[in-house]
N, C-alpha and C positions, 0 to 999 in steps of 0.2 A: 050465537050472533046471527040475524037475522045473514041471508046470502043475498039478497036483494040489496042489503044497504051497502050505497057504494065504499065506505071504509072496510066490510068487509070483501065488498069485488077487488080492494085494491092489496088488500094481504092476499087474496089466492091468487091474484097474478105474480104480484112478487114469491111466491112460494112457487108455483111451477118456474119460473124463471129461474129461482136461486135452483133448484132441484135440476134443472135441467146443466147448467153449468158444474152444478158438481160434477156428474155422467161426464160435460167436456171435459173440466180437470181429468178428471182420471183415466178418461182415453186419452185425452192430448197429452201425459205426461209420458205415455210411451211411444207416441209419435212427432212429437214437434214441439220445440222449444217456443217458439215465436205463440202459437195457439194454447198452451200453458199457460204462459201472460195472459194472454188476452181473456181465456176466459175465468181467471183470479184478478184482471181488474173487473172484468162485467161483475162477476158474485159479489167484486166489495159495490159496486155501484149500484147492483140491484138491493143488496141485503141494506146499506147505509138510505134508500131513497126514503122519503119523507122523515128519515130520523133527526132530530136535531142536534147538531155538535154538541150541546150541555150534554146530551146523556154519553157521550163517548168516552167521557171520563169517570167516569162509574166503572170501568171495568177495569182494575186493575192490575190483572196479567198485562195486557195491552198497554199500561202508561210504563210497568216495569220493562217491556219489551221496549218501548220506546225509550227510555233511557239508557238500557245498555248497547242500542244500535244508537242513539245519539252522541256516546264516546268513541264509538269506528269514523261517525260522521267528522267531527272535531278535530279528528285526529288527522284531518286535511292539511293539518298547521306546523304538525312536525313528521310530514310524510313526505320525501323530494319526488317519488313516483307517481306520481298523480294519477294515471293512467288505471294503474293497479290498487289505487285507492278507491276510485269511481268502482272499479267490477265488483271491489270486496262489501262495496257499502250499498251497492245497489242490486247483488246479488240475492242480500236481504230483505229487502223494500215488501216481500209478505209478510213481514212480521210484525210492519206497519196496517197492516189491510186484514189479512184473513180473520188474526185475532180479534176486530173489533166487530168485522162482519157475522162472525158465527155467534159473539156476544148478542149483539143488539137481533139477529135476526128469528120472527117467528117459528114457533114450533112445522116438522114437518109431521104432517099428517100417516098414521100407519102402512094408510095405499103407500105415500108417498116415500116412505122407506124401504119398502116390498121393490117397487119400482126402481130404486138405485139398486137394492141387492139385487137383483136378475140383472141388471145394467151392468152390474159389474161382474157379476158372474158369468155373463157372456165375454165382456173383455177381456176378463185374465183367460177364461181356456183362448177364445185368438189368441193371442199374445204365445202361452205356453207353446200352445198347439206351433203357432211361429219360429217359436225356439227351438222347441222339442226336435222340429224336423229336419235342422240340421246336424244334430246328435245324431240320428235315427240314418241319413246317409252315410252314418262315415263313423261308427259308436268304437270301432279297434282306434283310428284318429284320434280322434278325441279323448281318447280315454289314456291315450299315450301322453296326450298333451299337459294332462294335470300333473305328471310328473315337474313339469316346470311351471305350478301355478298357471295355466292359459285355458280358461273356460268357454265352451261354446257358447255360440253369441247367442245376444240377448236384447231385447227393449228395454228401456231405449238405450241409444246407443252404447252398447255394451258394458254396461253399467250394472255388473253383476250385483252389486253391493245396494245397490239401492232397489234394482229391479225385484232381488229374494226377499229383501225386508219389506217391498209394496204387497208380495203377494203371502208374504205370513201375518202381517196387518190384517189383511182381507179374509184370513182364516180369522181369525180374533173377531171381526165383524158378523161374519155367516154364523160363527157359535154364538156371537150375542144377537144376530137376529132371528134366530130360530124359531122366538116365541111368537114372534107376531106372523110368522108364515101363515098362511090360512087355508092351504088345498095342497092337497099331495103332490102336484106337480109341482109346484115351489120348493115343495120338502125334495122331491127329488132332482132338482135341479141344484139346488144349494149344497143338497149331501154327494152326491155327483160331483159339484165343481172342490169343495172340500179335498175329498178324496185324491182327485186328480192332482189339486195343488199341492199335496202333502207328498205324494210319488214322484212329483215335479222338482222337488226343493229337494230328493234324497239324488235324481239322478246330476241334478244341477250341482249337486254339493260345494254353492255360495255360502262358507261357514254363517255370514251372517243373519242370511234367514233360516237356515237350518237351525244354530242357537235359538234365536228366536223362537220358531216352532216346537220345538225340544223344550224350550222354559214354558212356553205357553202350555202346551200339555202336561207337565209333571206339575202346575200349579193349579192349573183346570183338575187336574187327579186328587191331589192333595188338599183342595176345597170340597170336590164329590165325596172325599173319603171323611171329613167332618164333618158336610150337613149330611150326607144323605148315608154313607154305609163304608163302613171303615173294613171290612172285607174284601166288598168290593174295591174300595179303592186300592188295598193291596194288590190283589188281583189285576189292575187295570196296569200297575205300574208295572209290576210283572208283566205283563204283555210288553209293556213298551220298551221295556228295557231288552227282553228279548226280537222283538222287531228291528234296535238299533242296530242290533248285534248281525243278525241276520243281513240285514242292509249292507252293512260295510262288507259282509261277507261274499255279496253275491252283485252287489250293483257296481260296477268297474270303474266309475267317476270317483264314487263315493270313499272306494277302497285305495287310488290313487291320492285321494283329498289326505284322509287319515295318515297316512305314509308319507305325505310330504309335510303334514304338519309336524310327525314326531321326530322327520327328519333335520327339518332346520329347528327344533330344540335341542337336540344332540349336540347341532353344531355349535349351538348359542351357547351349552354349556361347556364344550371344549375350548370354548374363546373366541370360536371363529365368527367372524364380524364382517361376510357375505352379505355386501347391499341387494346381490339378486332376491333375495329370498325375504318374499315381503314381510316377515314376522321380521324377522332381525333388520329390514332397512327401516321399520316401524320404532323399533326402540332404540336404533340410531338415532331417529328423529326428535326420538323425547331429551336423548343426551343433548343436544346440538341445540335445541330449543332453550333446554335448562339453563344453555351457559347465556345465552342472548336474553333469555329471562331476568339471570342475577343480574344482570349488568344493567336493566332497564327496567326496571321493577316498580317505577310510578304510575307511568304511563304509556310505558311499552314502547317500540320501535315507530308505530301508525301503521292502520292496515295496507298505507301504499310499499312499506320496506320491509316486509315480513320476507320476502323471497331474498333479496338482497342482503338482511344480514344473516339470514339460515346459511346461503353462500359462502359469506364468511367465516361462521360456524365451522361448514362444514372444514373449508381450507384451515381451517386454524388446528381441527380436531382429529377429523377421517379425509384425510387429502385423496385418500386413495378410492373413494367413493368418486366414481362415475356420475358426470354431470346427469345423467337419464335416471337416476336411482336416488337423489339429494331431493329430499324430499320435506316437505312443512310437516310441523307434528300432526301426526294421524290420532289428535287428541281435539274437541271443540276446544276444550277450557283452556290448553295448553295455549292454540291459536289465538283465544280470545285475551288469556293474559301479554302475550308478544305482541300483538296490533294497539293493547291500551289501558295496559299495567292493572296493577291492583285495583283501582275503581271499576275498569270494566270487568273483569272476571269476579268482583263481587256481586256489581248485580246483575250479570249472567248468570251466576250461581243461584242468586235467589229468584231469577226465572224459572230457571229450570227447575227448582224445589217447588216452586208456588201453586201448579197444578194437584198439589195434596192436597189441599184446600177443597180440591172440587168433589173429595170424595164423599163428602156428607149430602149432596145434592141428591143423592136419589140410592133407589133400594141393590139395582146390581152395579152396581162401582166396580166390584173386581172387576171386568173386562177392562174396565177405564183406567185402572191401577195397572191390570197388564200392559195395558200398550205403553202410558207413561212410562213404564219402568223400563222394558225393553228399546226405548227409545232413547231413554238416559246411556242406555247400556253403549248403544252407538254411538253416543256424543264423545265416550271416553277412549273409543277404538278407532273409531273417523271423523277428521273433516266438515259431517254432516253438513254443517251449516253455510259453508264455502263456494256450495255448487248449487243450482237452481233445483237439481233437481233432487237433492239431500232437502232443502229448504221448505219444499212441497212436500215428501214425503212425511217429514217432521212435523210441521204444520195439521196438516189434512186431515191423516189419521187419528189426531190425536183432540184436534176439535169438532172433528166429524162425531164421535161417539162420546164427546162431551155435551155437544148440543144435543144429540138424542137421548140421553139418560139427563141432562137437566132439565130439557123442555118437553119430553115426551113420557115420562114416567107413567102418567093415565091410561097411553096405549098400551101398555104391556102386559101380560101375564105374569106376577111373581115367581122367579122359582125358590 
């Protein structure tokens, strides 16, 4: 396409535009809730400009999204909390936007991917580098502290669980963008910030990105080991498995993380039913949901009384759970059946399945299978979807490198 004609001056300004807002997202996501918004309505407003609403229903993740956030909305009717209905249903409100913007929006250009990956490779090491340094003043502290699950802080607001899974995402992205690097400084920037985030995630020991990067590797291993050399793949995973070991051995978060995990199992299986101990106030959760479930199993409680009859739950079932410790199932689907029964956790469900579909779009999909899947994984252990910043993470990562393997396929080098 000619660059002179203004149809195409008007796609490359919307392209640095949307490009550049991603870069905001992703820094603003560990700095400021308010700037998050703001710049995920600019990308839907930049990505949707000159599109015409006929084509926005072409995309059918997006209309399926809209439907099962249309039974939260509804659910206004048999919700007395109002208050707590408005957070829960507007909490979600990208689910209306990102997905249709990443749909409809042109391909980014290889510069223009090179560009977000050093973008983002410069923010997660601040970030890290941020966190890290308060480990690093006080590492006997701190390392004491994981005895009672309490992790050194983190971006954003202490939100270990979403902060480790942003930054093992971001490893998923630097191994799929490798190919289009183009100068050795890029490669050593990338294999550089790699690295670091991978030492970052063992000192941190947030199980959830730690899984994460543990699955991401031994599947990255077990792919290398069928196309390319099944020797080596052995080989590699041997390494890793010995690395793990070594790790828990010698890194003091790491080795308190392990220890307190095997310790509230012990407890779980002796009976002891300790809301401190977030594994066991987690499958509390799922008890006390279950019984609020059967009992409302149409259309659920409405996302304004989910708090309100878990309450009762809990009074009815574990009285002796501490108001600070009564918690909403640490489950999405659990949530999403209690806020709007059987229709909504149906087709939440086949949201959530429907991104398999995308795997025919282009030639390296495994990365895209990786995140989808690990992302599922979190839906069924947290929340996710409940807090803006679960939302984003969910979203972003997962149509970030859906748009680049379906609309940039040509730039790439096959491996």
């Amino acid at each position: 396409m000619d660059k002179n004609n203004p149809l195409s001056q008007f796609i490359t300004v919307k392209s640095n535009l949307a490009l550049t807002c991603c870069i905001g997202m992703l820094a603003s996501f560990f700095l400021s809730r308010v700037w998050l918004s703001s710049f995920m309505a600019a990308f839907g407003l930049v990505a949707l400009a000159g599109i015409h609403p006929k084509k926005w229903f072409s995309d059918k993740w997006w209309l399926i999204g809209f439907a099962w956030l249309g039974m939260y909305g509804i659910s206004f009717f048999w919700s007395d909390n109002k208050a707590d209905w408005l957070n829960a249903y507007t909490v979600k409100s990208p689910v209306l936007l990102l997905p249709l913007a990443f749909a409809l929006l042109h391909a980014f250009s290889a510069k223009q991917l090179r560009i977000f990956t050093m973008s983002g490779c410069i923010i997660m090491l601040l970030v890290v580098g941020y966190s890290l340094h308060f480990y690093l003043e006080n590492p006997t502290y701190y390392a004491e502290q994981y005895v009672y699950s309490h992790i050194f802080p983190t971006l954003p607001d202490n939100d270990h669980i979403r902060h480790s899974l942003s930054i093992s995402l971001f490893v998923v992205w630097c191994v799929y963008a490798w190919v289009f690097l183009d100068n050795r400084l890029q490669r050593w920037l990338v294999g550089v910030t790699v690295l670091a985030l991978s030492v970052y995630l063992h000192i941190l020991a947030a199980r959830t990105g730690l899984v994460v990067w543990y699955l991401f590797v031994f599947l990255w291993v077990m792919r290398y080991a069928m196309k390319k050399s099944f020797v080596a793949g052995v080989g590699l995973l041997a390494v890793l498995c010995i690395s793990a070991f070594v790790a828990v051995k010698t890194i003091p978060t790491l080795e308190k993380k392990v220890w307190y995990v095997t310790h509230s199992i012990e407890l779980y299986k002796q009976g002891n039913m300790q809301s401190g101990y977030s594994d066991i106030g987690r499958l509390i959760s799922y008890k006390v949901a279950g019984g609020v479930i059967a009992a409302n199993p149409a259309l659920g409680v409405g996302s304004g009384d989910m708090r309100t009859e878990m309450l009762k739950g809990y009074d009815a079932k574990f009285k002796e759970v501490p108001q600070e410790y009564r918690l909403l199932p640490h489950n999405q689907f659990f949530i999403v059946m209690l806020a709007t029964g059987l229709i909504g956790v149906v087709l939440f469900t086949i949201w959530v399945i429907m991104p398999l579909s995308w795997l025919k779009d282009g030639k390296r999909t495994f990365y895209l299978f990786v995140t989808w899947f690990v992302l599922v994984l979190t839906l069924l252990i947290e929340p996710m979807l409940e807090v803006q910043y679960g939302v984003f993470v969910y979203l972003f990562f997962l149509l970030w490198i859906r748009h680049a393997i379906r609309t940039g396929e040509n730039i790439y080098r096959h491996d």
